[in-house]
Structure formats: structure tokens, C-alpha cells
MIDOLO-885444 format. One record per residue (C-alpha): residue number from 0; residue in one letter; x, z, y. Coordinates in pm, whole numbers, m for minus. Each point is the difference from the previous one (the first is absolute). Layout:
# MIDOLO-885444
+-----+-----+--------+--------+--------+
!   n ! res !     xx !     zz !     yy !
+-----+-----+--------+--------+--------+
! NUM !   A !      X !      Z !      Y !
...
+-----+-----+--------+--------+--------+
//
This chain:
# MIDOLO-885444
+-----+-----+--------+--------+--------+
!   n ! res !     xx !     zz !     yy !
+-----+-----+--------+--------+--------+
!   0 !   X !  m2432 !   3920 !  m2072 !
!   1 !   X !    m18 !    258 !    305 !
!   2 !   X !    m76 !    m96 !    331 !
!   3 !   X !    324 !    127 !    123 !
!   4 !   X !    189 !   m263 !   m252 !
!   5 !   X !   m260 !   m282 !     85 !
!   6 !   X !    118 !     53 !    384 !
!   7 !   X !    387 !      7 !   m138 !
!   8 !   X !    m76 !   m375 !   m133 !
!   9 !   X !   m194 !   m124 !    283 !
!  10 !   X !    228 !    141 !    211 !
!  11 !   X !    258 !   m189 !   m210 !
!  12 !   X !   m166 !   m311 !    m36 !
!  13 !   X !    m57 !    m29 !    397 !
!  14 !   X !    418 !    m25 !     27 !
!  15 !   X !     53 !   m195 !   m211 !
!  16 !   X !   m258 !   m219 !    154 !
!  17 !   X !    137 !     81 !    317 !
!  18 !   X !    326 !   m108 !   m100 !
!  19 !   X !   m109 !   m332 !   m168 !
!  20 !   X !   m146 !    m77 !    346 !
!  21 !   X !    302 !     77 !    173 !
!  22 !   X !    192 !   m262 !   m286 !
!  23 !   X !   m252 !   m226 !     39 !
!  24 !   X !     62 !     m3 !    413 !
!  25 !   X !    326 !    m25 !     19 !
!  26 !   X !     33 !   m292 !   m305 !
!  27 !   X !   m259 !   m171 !    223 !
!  28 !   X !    232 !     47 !    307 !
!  29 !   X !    320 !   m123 !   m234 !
!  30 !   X !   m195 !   m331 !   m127 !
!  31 !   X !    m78 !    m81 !    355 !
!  32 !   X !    350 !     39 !    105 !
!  33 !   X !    142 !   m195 !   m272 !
!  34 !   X !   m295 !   m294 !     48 !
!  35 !   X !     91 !    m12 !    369 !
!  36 !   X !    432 !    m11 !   m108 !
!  37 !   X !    m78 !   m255 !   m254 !
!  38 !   X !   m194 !   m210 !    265 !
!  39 !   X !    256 !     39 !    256 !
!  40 !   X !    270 !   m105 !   m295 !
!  41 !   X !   m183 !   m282 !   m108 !
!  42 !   X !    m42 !   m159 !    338 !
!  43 !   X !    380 !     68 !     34 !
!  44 !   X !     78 !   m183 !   m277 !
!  45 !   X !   m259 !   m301 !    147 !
!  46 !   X !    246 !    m17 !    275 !
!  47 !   X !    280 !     35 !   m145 !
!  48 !   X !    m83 !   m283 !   m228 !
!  49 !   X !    m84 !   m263 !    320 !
!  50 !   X !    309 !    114 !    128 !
!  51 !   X !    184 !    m50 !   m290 !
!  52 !   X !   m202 !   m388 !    m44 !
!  53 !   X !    120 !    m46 !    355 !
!  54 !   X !    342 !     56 !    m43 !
!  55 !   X !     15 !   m184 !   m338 !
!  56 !   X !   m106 !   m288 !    195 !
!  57 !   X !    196 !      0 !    246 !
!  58 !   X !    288 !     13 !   m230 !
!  59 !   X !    m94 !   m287 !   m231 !
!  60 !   X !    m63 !   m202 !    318 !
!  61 !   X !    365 !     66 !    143 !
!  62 !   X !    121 !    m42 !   m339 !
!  63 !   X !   m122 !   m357 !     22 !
!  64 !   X !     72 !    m61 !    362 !
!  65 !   X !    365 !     78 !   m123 !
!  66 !   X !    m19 !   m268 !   m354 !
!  67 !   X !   m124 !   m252 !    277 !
!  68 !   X !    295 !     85 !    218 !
!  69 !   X !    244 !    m45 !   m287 !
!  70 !   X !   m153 !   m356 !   m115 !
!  71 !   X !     m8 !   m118 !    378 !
!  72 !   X !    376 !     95 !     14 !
+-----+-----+--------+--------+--------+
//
């Protein structure tokens, strides 16, 4: 192999490196994103689901403030 084809493939090898870097950044960059969203999502849906407790509770408890109503009547 001549040295001007050995510096072709080095030269080739380096972008492709380069670019693998450059892949490897910005997948980093999109995993952290998407962690952080699923985080944020997941303490959504924690809230959501107290919320969601909250009002079932307060529904089963007028629900039976209204049977008690109806028997006292």
C-alpha cells in the first residue's frame, strides 16, 4: 500500500470517527432529555393519581352521605 493511500484511510477512518463522536454526543444529549421527560411524566402521573384518590373519595363519601339521607327520610 502507498503512503498516499495509507493517508486516504486514515484520513477516512478519522471521520468516521469523528462522526461516531458526534452520534454518540448528541444520543447522549437525547437520552438525557427523554430521562428528564419521563421523570417529569412520571411524577405527573403521581399527582394525578392522589388527585384522582382524592376525588374518588370524596365521591364515595357524598354518595353515602346521600343513602343516609334517603334512609333518614
Amino acid at each position: 500500500m502507498s503512503q498516499p493511500d495509507a493517508n486516504k484511510q486514515i484520513k477516512a477512518l478519522a471521520e468516521r470517527v469523528d462522526r461516531l463522536i458526534e452520534v454518540t454526543r448528541r444520543l447522549q444529549d437525547e437520552n438525557r432529555s427523554l430521562r428528564q421527560s419521563q421523570e417529569q411524566l412520571t411524577s405527573e402521573r403521581s399527582q394525578l393519581m392522589t388527585k384522582n384518590e382524592l376525588a374518588r373519595s370524596r365521591v364515595e363519601a357524598m354518595i353515602n352521605r346521600l343513602k343516609s339521607l334517603e334512609q333518614n327520610a
